[in-house]
KEKE-3310 file (N, C-alpha, C; in steps of 0.2 Angstrom, whole numbers, plus 5000, padded with zeros to 4 digits):
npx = (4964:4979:4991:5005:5002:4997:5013:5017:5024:5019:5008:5001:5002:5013:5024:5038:5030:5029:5033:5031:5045:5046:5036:5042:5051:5041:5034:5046:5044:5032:5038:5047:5038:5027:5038:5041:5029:5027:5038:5033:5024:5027:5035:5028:5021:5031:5034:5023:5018:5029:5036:5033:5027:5037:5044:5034:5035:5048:5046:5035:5040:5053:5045:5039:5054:5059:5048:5047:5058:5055:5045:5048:5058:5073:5087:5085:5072:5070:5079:5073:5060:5069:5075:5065:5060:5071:5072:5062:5059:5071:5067:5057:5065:5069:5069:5056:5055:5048:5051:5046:5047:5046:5052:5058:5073:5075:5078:5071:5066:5082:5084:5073:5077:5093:5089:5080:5088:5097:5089:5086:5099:5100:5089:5089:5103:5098:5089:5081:5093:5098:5093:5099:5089:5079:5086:5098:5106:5110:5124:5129:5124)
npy = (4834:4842:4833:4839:4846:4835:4830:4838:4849:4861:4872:4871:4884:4891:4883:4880:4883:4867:4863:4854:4849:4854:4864:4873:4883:4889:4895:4903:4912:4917:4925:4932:4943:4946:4956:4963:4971:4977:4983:4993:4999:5003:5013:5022:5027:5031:5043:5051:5053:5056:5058:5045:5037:5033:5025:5017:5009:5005:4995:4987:4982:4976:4966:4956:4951:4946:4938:4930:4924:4914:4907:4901:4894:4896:4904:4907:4912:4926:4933:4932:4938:4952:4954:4953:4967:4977:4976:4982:4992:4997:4998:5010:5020:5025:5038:5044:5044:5059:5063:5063:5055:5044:5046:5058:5070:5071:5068:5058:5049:5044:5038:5029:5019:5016:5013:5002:4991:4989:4984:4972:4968:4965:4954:4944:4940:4939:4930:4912:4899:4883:4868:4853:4838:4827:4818:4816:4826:4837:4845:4843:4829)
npz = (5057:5048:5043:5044:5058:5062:5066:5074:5069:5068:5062:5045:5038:5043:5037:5026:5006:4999:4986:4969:4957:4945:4945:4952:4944:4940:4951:4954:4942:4944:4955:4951:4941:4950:4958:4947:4947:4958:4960:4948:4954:4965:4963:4956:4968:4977:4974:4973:4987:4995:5013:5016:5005:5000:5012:5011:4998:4999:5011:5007:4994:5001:5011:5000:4995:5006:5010:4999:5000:5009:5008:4996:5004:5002:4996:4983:4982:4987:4977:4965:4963:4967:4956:4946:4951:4950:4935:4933:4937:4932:4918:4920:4924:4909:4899:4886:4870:4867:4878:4891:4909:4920:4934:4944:4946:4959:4977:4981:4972:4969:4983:4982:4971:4976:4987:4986:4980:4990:4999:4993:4992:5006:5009:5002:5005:5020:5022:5021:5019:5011:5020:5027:5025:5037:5051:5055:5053:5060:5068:5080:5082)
capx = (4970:4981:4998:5010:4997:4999:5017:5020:5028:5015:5002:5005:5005:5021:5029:5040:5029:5030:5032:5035:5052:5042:5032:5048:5051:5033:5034:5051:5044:5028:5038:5049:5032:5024:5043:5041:5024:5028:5042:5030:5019:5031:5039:5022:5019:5037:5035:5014:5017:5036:5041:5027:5028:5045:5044:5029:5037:5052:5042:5031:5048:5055:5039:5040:5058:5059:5044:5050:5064:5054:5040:5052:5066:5079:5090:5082:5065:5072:5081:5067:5058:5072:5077:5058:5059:5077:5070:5053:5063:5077:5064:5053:5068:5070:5065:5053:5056:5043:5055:5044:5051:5042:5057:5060:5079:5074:5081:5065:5069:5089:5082:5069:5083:5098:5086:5076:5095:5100:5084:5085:5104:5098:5085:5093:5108:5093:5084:5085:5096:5094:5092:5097:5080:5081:5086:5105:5109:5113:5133:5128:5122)
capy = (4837:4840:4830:4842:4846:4827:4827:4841:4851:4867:4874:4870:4890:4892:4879:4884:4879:4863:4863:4850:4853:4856:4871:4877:4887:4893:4898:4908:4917:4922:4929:4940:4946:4949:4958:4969:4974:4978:4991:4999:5001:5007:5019:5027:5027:5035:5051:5053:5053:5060:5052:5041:5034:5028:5021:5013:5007:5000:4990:4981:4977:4971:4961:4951:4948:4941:4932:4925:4919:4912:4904:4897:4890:4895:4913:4911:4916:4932:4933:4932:4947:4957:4953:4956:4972:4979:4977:4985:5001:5002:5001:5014:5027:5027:5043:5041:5050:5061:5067:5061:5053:5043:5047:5065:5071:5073:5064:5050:5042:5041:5036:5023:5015:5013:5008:4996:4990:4988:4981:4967:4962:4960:4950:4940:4937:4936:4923:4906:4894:4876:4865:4844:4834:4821:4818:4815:4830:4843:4845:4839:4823)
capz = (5058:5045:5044:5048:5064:5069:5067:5080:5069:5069:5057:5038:5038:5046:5034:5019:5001:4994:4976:4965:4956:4939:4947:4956:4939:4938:4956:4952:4936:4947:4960:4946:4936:4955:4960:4943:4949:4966:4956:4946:4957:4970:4959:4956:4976:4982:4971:4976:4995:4999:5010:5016:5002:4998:5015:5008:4994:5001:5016:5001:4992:5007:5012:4995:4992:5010:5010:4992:5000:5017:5005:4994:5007:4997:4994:4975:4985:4987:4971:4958:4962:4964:4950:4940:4952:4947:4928:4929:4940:4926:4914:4920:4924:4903:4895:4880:4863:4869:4881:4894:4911:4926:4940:4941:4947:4968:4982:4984:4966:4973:4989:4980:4968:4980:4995:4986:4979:4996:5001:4989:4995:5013:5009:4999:5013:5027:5017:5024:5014:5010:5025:5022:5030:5041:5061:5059:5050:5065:5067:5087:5081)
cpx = (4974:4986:5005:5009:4999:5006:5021:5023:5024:5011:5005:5003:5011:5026:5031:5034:5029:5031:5036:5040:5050:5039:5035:5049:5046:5033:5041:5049:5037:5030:5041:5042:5030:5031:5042:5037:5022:5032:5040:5027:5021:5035:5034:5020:5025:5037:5027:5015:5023:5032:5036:5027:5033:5046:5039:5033:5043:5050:5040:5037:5051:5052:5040:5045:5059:5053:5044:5052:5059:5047:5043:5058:5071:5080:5085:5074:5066:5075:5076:5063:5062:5075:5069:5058:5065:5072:5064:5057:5068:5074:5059:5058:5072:5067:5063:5055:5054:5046:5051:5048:5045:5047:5060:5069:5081:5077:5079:5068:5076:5088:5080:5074:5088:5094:5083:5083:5097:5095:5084:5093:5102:5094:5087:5100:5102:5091:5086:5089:5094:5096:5092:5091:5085:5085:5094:5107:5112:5122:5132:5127:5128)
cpy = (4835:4833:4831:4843:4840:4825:4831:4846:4858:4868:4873:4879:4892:4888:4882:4880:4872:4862:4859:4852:4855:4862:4876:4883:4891:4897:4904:4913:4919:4925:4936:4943:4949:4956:4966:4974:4977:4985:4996:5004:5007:5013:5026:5030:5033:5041:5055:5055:5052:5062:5047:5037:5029:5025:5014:5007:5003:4994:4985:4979:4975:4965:4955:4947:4944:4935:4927:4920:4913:4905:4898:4890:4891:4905:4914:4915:4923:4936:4934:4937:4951:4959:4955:4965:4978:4981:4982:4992:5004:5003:5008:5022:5030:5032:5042:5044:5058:5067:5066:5057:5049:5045:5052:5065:5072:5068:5057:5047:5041:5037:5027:5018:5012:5008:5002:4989:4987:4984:4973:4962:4960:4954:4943:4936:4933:4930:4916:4902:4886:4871:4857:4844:4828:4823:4817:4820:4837:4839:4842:4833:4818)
cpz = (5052:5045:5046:5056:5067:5067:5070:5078:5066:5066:5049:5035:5038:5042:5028:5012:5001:4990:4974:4961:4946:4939:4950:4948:4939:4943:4956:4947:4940:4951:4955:4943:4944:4957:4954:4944:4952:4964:4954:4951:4965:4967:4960:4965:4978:4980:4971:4982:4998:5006:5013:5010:4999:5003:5014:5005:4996:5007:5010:4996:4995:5010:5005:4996:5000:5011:5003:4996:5006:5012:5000:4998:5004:4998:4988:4977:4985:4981:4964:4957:4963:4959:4946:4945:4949:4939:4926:4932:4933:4920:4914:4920:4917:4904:4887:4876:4865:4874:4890:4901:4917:4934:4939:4944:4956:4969:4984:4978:4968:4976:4986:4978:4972:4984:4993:4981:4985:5002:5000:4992:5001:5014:5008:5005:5018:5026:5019:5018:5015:5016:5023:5027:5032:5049:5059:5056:5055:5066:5078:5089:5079)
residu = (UNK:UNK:UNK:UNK:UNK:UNK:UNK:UNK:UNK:UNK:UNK:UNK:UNK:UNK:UNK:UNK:UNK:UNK:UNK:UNK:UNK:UNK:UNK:UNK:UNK:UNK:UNK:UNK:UNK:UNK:UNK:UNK:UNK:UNK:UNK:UNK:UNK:UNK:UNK:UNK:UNK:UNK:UNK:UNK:UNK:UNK:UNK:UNK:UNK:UNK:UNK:UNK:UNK:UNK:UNK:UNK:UNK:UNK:UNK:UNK:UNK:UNK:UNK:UNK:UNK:UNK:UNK:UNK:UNK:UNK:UNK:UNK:UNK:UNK:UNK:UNK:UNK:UNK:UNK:UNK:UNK:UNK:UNK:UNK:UNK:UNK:UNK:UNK:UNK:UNK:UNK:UNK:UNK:UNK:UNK:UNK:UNK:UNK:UNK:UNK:UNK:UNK:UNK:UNK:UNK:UNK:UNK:UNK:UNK:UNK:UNK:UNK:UNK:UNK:UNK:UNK:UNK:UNK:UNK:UNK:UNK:UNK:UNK:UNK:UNK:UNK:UNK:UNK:UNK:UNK:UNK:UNK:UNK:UNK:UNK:UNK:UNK:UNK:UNK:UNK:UNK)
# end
């Protein structure tokens, strides 16, 4: 058994990460890069398979940036992919020289941008925040 297992306190599944405070950085800039890729890839999704799609596309950028925050412990869990997510979106809705566009003028790229804008605040809110440790720390105590 592990350790958390024989100290009652569930499945070390269920628990937030550990990361040394050296890897916290590295685990932030995987979640942005993972957040941008989750953007692309959901940009190209929500205008393939109206609206199936954009509902797609917003579930898996809601899955991340809460499960950022939930694997992190922290609001910034939620925060760092929206944030590489934001970036890859606003990069992608440039038009090239070329005249070119990946986000046409419909309702789903509206829809996609605000929603997953609105996605990101809630999560970010829902997101647990930082919890002191130890037994005497509840306001009952």
């Amino acid at each position: 058994m592990g350790k958390q297992q024989a100290s009652g306190h569930g499945s070390a599944l269920a628990q937030p990460l550990t990361v040394p405070p050296g890897g916290r950085a590295a685990a932030y800039l995987g979640l942005f890069l993972l957040g941008a890729v989750v953007g692309a890839a959901g940009s190209l999704v929500q205008s393939a398979l109206f609206p199936g799609g954009l509902l797609l596309g917003l579930l898996g950028s809601a899955g991340l940036f809460l499960g950022g925050a939930y694997a992190m412990g922290s609001r910034a869990g939620a925060v760092a992919p929206a944030a590489g997510w934001m970036v890859s979106v606003i990069l992608l809705t440039a038009s090239r020289p070329e005249g070119d566009f990946l986000f046409g003028a419909g309702v789903g790229s509206y829809l996609f941008l605000l929603g997953g804008m609105a996605v990101a605040v809630m999560c970010a809110t829902l997101g647990p925040g930082r919890q002191p440790d130890g037994p005497g720390v509840r306001l009952a105590k």
